[in-house]
PDB file of the backbone (N, CA, C, O) and the ligand in Angstrom, with CONECT records:
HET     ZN  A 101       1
ATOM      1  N   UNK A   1     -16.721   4.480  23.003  1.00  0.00           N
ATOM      2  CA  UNK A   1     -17.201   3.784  21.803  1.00  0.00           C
ATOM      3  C   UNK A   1     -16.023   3.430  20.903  1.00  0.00           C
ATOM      4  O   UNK A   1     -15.953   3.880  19.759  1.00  0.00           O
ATOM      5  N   UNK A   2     -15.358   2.851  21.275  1.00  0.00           N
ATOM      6  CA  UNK A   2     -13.866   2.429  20.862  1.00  0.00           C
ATOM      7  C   UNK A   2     -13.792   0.914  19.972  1.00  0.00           C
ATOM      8  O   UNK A   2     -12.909   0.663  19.152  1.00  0.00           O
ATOM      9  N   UNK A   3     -14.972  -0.050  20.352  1.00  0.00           N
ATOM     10  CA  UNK A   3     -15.209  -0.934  19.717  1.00  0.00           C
ATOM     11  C   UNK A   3     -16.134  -0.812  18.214  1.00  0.00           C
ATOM     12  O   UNK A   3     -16.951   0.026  17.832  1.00  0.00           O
ATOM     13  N   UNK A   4     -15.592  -2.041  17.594  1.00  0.00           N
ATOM     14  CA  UNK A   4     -16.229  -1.591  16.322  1.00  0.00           C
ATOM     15  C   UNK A   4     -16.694  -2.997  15.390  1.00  0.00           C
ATOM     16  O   UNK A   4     -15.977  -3.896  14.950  1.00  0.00           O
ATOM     17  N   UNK A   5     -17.767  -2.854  15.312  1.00  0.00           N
ATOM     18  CA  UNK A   5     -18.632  -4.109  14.965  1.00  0.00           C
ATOM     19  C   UNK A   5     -17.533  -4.800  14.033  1.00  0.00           C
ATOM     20  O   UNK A   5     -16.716  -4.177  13.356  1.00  0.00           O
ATOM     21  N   UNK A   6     -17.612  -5.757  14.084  1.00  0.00           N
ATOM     22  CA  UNK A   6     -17.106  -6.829  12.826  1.00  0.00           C
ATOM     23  C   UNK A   6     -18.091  -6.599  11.934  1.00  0.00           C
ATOM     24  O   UNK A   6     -17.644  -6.174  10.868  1.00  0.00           O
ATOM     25  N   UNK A   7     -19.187  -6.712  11.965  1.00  0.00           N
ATOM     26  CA  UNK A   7     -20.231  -6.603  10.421  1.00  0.00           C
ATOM     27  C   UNK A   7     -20.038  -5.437  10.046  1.00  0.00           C
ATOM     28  O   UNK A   7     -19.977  -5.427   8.817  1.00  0.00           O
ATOM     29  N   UNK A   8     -19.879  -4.218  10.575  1.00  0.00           N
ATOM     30  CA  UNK A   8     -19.863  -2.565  10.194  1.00  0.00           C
ATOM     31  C   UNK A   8     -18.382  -2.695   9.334  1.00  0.00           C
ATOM     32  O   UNK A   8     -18.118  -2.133   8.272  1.00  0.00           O
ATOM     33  N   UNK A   9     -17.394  -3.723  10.221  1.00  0.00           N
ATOM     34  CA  UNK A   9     -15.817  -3.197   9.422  1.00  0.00           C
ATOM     35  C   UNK A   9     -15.890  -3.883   8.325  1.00  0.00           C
ATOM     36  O   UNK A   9     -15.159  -3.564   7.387  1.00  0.00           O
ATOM     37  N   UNK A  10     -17.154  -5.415   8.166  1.00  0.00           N
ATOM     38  CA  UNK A  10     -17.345  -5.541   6.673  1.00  0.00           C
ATOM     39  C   UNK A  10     -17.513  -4.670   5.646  1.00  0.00           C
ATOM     40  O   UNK A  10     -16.910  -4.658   4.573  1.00  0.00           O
ATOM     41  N   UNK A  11     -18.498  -3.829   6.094  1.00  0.00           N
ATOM     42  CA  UNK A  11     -19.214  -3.353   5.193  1.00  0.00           C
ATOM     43  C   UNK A  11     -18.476  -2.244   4.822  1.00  0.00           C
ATOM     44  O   UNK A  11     -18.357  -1.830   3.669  1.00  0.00           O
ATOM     45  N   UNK A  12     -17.895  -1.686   5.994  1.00  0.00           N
ATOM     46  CA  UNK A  12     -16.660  -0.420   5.533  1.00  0.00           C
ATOM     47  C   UNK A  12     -15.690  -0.723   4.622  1.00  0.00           C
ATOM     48  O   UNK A  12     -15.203   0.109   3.857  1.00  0.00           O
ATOM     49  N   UNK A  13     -15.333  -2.087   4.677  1.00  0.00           N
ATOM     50  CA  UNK A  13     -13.903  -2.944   3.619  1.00  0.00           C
ATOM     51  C   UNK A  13     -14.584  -2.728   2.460  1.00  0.00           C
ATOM     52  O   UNK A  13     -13.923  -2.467   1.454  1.00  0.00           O
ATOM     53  N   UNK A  14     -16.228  -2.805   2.370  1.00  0.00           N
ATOM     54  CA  UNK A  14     -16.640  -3.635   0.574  1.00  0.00           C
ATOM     55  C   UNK A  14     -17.100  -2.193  -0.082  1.00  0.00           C
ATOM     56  O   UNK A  14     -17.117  -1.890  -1.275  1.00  0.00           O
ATOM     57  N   UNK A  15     -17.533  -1.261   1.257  1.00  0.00           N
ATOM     58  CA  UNK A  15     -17.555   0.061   0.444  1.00  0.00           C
ATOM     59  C   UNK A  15     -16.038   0.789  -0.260  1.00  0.00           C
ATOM     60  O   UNK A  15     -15.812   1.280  -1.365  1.00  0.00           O
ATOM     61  N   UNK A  16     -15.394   0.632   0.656  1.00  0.00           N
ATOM     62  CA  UNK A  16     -13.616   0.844   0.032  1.00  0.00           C
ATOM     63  C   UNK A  16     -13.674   0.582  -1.105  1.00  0.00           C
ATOM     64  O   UNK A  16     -13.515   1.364  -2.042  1.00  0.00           O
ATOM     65  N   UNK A  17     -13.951  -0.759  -1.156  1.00  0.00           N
ATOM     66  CA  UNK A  17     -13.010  -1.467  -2.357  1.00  0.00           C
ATOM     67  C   UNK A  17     -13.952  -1.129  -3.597  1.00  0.00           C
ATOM     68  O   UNK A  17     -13.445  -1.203  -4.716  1.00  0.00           O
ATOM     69  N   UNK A  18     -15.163  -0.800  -3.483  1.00  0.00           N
ATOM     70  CA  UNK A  18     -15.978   0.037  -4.409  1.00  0.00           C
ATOM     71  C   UNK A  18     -15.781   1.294  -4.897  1.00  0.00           C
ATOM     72  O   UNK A  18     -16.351   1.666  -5.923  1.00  0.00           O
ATOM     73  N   UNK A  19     -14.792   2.222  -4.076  1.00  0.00           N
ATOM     74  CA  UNK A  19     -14.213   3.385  -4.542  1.00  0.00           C
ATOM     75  C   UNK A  19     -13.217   3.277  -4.790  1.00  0.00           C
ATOM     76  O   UNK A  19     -12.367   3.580  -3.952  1.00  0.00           O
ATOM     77  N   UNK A  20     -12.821   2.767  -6.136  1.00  0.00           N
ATOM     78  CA  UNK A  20     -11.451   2.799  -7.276  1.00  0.00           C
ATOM     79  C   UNK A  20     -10.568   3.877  -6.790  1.00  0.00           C
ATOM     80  O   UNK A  20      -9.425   3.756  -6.350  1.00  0.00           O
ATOM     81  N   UNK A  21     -11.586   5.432  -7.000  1.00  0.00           N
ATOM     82  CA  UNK A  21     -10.272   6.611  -7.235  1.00  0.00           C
ATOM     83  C   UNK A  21     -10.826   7.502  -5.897  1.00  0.00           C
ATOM     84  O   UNK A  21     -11.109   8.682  -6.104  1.00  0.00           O
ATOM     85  N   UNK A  22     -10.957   7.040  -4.748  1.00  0.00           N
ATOM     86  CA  UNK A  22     -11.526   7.607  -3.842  1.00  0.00           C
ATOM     87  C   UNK A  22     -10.725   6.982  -2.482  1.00  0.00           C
ATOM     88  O   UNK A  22     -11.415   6.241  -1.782  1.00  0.00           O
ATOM     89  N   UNK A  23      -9.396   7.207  -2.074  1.00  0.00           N
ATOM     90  CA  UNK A  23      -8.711   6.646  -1.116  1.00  0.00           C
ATOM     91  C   UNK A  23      -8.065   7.670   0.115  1.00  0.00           C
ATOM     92  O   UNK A  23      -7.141   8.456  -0.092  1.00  0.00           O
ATOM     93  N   UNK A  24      -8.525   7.546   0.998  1.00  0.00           N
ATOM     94  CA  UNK A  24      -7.894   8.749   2.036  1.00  0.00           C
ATOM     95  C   UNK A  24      -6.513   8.624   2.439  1.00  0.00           C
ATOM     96  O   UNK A  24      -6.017   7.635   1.898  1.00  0.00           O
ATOM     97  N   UNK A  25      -5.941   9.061   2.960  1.00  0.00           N
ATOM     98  CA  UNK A  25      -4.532   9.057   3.031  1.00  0.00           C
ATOM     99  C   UNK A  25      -4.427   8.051   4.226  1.00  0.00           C
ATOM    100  O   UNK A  25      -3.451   7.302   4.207  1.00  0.00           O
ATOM    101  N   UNK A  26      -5.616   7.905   5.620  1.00  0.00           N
ATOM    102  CA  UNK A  26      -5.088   6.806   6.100  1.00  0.00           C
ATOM    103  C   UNK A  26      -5.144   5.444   5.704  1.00  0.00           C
ATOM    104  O   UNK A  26      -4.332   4.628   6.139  1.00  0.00           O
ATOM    105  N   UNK A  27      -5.855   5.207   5.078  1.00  0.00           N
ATOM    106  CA  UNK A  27      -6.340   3.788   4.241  1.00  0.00           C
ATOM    107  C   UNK A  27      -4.918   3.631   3.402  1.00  0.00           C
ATOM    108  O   UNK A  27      -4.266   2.598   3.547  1.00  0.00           O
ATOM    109  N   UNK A  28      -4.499   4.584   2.603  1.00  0.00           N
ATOM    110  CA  UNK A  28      -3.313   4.913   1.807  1.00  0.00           C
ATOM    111  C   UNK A  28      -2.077   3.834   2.416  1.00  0.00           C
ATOM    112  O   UNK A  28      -1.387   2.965   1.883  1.00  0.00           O
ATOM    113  N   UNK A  29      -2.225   4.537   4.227  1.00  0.00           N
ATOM    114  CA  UNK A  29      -1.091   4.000   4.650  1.00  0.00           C
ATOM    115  C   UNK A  29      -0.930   2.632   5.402  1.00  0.00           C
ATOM    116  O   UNK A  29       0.035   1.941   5.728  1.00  0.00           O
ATOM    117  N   UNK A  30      -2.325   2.537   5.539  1.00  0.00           N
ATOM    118  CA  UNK A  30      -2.814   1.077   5.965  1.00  0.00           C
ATOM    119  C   UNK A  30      -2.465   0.426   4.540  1.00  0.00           C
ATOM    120  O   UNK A  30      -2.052  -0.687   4.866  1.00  0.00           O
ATOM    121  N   UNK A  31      -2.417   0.486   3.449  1.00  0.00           N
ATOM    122  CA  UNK A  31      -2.185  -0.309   2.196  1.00  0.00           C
ATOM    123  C   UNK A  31      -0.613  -0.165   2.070  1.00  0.00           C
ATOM    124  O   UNK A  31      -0.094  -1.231   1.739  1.00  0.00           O
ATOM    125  N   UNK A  32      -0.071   0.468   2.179  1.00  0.00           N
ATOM    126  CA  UNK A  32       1.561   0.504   1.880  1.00  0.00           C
ATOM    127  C   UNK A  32       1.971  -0.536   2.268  1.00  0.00           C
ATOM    128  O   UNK A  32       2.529  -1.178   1.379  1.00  0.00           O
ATOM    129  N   UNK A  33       1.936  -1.134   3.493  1.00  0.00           N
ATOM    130  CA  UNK A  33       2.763  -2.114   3.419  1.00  0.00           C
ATOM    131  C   UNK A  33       2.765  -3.426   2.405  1.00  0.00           C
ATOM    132  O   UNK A  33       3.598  -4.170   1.887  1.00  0.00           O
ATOM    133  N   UNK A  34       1.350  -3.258   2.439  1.00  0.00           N
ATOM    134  CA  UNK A  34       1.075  -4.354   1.554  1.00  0.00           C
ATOM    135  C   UNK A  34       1.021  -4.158  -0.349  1.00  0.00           C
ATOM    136  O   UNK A  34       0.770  -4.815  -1.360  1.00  0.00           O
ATOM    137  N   UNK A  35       1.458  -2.757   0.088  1.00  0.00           N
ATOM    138  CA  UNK A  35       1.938  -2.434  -1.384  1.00  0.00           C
ATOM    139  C   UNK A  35       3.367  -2.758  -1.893  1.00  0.00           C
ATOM    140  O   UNK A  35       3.705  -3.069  -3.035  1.00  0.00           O
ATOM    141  N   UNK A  36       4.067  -2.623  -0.867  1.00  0.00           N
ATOM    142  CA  UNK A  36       5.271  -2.622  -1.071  1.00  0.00           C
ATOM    143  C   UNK A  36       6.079  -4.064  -0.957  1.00  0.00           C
ATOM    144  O   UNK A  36       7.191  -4.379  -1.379  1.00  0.00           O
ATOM    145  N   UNK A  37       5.338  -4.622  -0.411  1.00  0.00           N
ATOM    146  CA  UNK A  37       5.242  -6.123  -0.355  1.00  0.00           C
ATOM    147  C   UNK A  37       5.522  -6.777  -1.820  1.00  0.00           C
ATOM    148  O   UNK A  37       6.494  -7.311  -2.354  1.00  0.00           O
ATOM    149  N   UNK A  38       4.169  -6.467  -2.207  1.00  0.00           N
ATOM    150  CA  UNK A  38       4.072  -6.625  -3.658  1.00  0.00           C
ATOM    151  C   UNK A  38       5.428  -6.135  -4.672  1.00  0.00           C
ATOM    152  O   UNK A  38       6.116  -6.913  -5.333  1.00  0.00           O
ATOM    153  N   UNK A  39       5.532  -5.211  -4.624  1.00  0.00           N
ATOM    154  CA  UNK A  39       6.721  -4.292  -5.114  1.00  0.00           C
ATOM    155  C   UNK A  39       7.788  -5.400  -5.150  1.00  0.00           C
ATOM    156  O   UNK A  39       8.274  -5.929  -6.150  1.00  0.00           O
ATOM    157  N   UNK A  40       8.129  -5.710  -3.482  1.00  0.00           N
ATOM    158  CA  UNK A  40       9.359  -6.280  -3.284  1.00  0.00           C
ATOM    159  C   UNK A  40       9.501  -7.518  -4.100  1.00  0.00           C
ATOM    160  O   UNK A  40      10.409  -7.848  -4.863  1.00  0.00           O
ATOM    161  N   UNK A  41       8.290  -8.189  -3.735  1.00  0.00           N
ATOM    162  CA  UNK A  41       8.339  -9.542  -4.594  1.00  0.00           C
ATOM    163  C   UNK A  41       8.183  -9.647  -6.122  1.00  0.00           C
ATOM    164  O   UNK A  41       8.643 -10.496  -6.885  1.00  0.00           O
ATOM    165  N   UNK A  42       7.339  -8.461  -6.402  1.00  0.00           N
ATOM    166  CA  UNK A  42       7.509  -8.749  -8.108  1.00  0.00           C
ATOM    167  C   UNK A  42       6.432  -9.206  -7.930  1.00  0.00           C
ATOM    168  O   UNK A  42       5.965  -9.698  -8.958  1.00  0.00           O
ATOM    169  N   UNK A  43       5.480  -9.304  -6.621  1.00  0.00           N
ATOM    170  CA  UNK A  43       3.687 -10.298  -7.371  1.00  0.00           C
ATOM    171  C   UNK A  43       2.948  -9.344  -8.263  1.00  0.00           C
ATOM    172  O   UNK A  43       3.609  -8.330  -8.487  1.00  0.00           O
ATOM    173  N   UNK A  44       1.632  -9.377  -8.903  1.00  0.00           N
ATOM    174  CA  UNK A  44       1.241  -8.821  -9.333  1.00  0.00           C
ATOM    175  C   UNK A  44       0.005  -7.761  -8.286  1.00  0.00           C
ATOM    176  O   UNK A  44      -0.883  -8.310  -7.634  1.00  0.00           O
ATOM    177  N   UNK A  45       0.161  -6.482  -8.309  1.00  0.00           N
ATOM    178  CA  UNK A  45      -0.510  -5.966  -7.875  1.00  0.00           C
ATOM    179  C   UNK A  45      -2.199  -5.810  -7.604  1.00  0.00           C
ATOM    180  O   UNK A  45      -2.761  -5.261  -8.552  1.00  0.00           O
ATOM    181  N   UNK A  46      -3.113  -6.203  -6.458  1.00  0.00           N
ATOM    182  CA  UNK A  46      -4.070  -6.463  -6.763  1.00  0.00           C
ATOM    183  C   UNK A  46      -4.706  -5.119  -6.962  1.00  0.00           C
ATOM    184  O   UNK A  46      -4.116  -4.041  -6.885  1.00  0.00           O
ATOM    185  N   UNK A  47      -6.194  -5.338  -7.272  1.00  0.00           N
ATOM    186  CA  UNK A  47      -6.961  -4.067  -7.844  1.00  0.00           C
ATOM    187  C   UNK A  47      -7.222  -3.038  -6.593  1.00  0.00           C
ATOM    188  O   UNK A  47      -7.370  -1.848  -6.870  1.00  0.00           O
ATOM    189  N   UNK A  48      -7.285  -3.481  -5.164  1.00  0.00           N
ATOM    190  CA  UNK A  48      -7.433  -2.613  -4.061  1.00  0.00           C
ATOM    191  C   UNK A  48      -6.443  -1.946  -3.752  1.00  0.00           C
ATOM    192  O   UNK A  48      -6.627  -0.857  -3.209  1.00  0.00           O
ATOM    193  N   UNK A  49      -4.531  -2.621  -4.125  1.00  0.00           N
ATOM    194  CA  UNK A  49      -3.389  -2.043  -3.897  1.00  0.00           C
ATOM    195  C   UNK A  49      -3.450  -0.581  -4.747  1.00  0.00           C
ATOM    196  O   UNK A  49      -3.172   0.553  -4.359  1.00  0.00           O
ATOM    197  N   UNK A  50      -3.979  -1.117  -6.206  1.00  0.00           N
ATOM    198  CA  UNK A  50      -3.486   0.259  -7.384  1.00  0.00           C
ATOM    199  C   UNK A  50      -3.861   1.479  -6.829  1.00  0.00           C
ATOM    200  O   UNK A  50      -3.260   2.511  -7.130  1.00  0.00           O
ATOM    201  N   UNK A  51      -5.190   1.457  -5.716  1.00  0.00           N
ATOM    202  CA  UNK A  51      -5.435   2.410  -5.275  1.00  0.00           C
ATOM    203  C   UNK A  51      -4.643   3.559  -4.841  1.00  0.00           C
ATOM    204  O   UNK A  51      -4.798   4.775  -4.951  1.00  0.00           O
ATOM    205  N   UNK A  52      -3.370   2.503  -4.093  1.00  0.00           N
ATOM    206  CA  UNK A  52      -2.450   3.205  -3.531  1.00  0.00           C
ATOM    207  C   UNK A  52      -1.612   3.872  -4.100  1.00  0.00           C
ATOM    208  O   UNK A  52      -0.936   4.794  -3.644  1.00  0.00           O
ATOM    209  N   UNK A  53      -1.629   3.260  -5.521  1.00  0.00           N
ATOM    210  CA  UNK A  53      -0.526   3.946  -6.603  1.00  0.00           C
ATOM    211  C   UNK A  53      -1.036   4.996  -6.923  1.00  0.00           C
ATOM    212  O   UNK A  53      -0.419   6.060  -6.976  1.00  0.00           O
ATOM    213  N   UNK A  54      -2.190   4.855  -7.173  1.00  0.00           N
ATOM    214  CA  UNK A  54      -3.191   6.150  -8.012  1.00  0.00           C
ATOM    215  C   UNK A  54      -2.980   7.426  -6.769  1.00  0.00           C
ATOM    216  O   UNK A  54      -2.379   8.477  -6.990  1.00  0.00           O
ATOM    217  N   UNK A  55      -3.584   7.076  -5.520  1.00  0.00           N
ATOM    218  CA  UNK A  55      -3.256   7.995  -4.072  1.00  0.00           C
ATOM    219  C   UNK A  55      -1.898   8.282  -4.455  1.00  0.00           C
ATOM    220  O   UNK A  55      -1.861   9.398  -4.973  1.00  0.00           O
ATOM    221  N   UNK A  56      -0.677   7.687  -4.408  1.00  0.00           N
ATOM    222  CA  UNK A  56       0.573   8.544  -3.975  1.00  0.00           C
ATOM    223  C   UNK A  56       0.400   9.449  -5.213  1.00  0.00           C
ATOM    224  O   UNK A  56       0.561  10.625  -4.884  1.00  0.00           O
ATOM    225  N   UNK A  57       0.066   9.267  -6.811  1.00  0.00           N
ATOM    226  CA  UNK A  57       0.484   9.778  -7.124  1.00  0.00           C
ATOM    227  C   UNK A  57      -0.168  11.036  -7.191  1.00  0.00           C
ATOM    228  O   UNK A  57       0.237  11.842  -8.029  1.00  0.00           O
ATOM    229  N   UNK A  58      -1.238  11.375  -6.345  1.00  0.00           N
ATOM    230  CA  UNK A  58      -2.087  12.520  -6.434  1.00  0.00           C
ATOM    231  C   UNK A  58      -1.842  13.087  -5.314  1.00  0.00           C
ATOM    232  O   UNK A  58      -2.450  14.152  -5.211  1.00  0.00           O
ATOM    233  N   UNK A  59      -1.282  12.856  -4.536  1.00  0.00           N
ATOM    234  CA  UNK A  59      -1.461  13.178  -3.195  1.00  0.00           C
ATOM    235  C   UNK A  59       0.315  13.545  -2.843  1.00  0.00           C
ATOM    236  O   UNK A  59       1.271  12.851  -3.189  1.00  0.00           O
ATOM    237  N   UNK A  60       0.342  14.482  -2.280  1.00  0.00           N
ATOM    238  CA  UNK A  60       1.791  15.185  -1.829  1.00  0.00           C
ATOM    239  C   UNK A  60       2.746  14.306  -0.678  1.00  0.00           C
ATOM    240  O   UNK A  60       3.868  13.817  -0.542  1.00  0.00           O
ATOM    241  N   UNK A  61       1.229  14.515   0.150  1.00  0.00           N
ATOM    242  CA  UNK A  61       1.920  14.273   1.986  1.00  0.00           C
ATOM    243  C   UNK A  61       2.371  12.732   1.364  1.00  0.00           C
ATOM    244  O   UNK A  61       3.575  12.524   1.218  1.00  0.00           O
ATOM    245  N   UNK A  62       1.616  11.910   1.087  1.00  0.00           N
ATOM    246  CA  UNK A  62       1.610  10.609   0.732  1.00  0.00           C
ATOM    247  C   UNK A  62       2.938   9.981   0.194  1.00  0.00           C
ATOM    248  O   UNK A  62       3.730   9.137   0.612  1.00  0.00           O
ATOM    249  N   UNK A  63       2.774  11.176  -1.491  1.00  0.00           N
ATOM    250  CA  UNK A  63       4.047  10.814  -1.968  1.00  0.00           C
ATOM    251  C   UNK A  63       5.071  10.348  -1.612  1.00  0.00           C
ATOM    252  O   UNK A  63       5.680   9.389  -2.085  1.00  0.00           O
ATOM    253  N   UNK A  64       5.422  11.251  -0.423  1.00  0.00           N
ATOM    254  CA  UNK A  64       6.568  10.871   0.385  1.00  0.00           C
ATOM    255  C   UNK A  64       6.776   9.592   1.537  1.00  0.00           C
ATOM    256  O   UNK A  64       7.606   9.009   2.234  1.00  0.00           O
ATOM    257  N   UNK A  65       6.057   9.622   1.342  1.00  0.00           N
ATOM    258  CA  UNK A  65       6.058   8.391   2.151  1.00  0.00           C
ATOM    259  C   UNK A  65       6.418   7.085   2.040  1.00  0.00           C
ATOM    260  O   UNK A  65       6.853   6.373   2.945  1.00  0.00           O
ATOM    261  N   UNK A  66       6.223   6.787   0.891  1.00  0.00           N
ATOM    262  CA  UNK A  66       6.881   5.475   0.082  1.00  0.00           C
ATOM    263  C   UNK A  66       8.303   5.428  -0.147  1.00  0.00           C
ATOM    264  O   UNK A  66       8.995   4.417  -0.264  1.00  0.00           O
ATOM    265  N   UNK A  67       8.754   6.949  -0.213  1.00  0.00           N
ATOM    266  CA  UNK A  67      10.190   6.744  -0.245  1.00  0.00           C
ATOM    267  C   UNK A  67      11.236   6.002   0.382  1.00  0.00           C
ATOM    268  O   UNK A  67      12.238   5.577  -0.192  1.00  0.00           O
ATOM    269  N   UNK A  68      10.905   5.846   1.796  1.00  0.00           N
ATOM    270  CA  UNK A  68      11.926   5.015   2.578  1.00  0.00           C
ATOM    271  C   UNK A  68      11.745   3.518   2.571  1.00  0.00           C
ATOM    272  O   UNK A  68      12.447   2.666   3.115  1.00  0.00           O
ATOM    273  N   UNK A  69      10.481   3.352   1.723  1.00  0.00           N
ATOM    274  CA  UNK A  69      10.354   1.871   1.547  1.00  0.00           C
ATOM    275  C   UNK A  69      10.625   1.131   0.233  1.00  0.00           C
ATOM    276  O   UNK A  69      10.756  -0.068  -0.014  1.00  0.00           O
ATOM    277  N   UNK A  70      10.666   2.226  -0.530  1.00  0.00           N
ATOM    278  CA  UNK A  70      11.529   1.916  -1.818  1.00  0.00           C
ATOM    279  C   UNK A  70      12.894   1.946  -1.708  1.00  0.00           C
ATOM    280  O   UNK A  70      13.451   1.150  -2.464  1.00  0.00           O
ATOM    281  N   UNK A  71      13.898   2.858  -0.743  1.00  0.00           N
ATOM    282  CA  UNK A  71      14.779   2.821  -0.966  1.00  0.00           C
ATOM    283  C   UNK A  71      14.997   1.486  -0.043  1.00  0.00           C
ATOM    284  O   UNK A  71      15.914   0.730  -0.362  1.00  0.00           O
ATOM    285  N   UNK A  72      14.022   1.111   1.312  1.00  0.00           N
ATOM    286  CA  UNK A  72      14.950  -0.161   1.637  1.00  0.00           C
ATOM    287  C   UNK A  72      14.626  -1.765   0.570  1.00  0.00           C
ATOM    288  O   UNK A  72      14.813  -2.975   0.704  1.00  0.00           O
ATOM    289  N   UNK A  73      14.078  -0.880  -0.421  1.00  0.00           N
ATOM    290  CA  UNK A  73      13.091  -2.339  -1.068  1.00  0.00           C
ATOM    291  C   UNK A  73      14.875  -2.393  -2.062  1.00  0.00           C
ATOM    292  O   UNK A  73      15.521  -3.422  -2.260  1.00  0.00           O
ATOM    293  N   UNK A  74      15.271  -0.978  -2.509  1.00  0.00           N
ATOM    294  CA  UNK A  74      16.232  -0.879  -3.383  1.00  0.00           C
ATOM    295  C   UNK A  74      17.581  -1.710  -2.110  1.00  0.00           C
ATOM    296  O   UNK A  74      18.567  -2.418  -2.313  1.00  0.00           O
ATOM    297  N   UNK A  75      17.448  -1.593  -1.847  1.00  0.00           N
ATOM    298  CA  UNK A  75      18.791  -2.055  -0.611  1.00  0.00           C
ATOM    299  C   UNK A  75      18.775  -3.070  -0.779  1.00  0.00           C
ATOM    300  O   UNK A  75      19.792  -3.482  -1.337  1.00  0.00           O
ATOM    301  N   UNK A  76      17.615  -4.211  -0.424  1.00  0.00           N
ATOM    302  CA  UNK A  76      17.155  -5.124  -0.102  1.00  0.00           C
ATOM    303  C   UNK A  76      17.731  -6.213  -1.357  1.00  0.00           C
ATOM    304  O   UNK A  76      18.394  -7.238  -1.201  1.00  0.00           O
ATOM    305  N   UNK A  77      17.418  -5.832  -2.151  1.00  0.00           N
ATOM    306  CA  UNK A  77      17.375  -6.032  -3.624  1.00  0.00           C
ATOM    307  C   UNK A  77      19.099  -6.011  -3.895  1.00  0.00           C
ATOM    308  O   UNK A  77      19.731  -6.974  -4.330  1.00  0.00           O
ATOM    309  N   UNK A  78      19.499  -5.093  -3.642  1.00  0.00           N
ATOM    310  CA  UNK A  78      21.115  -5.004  -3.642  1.00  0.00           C
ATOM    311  C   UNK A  78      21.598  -6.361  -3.074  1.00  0.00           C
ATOM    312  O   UNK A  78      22.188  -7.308  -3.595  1.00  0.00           O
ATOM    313  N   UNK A  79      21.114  -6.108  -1.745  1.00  0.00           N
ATOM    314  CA  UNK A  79      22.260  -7.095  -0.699  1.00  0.00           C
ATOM    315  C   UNK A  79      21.643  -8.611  -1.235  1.00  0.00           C
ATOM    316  O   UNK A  79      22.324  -9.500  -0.723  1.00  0.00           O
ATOM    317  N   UNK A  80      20.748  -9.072  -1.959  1.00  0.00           N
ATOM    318  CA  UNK A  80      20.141 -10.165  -2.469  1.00  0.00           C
ATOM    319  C   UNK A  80      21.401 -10.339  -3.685  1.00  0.00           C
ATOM    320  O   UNK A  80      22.208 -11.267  -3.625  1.00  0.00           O
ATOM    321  N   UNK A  81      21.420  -9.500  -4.567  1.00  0.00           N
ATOM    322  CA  UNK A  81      22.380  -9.735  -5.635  1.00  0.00           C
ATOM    323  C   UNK A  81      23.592  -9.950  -5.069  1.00  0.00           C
ATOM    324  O   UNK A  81      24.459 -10.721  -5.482  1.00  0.00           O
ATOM    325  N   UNK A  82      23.620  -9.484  -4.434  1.00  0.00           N
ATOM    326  CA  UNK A  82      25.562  -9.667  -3.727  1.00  0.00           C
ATOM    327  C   UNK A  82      25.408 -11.128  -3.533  1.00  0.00           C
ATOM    328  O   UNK A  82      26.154 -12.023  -3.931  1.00  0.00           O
ATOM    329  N   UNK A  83      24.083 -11.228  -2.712  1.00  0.00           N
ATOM    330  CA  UNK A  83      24.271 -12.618  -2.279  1.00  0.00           C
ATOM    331  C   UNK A  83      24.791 -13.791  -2.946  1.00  0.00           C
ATOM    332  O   UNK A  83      25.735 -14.537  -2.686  1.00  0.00           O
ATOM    333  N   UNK A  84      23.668 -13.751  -4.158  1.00  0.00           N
ATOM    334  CA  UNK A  84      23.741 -14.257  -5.068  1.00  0.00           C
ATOM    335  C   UNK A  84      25.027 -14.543  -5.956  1.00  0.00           C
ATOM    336  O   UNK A  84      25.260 -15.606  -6.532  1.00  0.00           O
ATOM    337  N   UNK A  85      25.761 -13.489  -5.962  1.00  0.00           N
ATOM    338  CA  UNK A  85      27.211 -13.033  -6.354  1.00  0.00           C
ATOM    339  C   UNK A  85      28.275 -14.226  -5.620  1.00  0.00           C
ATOM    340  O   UNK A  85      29.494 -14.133  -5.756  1.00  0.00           O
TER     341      UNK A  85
HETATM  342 ZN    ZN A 101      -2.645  10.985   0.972  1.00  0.00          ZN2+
END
């Protein structure tokens, strides 16, 4: 039972996005990238991302996890200014 309805993964997305402060740690990490995305670019964060902010900051295992994507977001960001330079 490995398959999984398209209408069920609707309905699983719209229940998510109905729980503001209610995010599990894998959903957490299914959102990082697209958190950090955001981050990188400076867009404005949407209301399903904050989730993720609110999660790391409650959550331990999590916490850590963002770290290596901030520091390559911080890198990233560096070698852009040089560029620029
Ligand atoms: Zn977590």
């Amino acid at each position: 039972m490995s398959e999984r309805d398209p209408k069920l993964q609707t309905v699983i997305d719209m229940a998510l996005s109905l729980l503001p402060h209610e995010m599990g740690c894998d959903n957490c990490f299914d959102y990082l990238a697209a958190y950090a995305d955001h981050m990188t670019n400076g867009t404005t964060i949407p209301e399903h991302l904050r989730m993720v902010r609110e999660h790391l900051a409650r959550c331990v295992s999590c916490e850590e996890e963002p770290t290596f994507l901030l520091e390559a977001m911080k890198a990233q960001g560096e070698e852009h200014n040089n560029a620029e330079g």
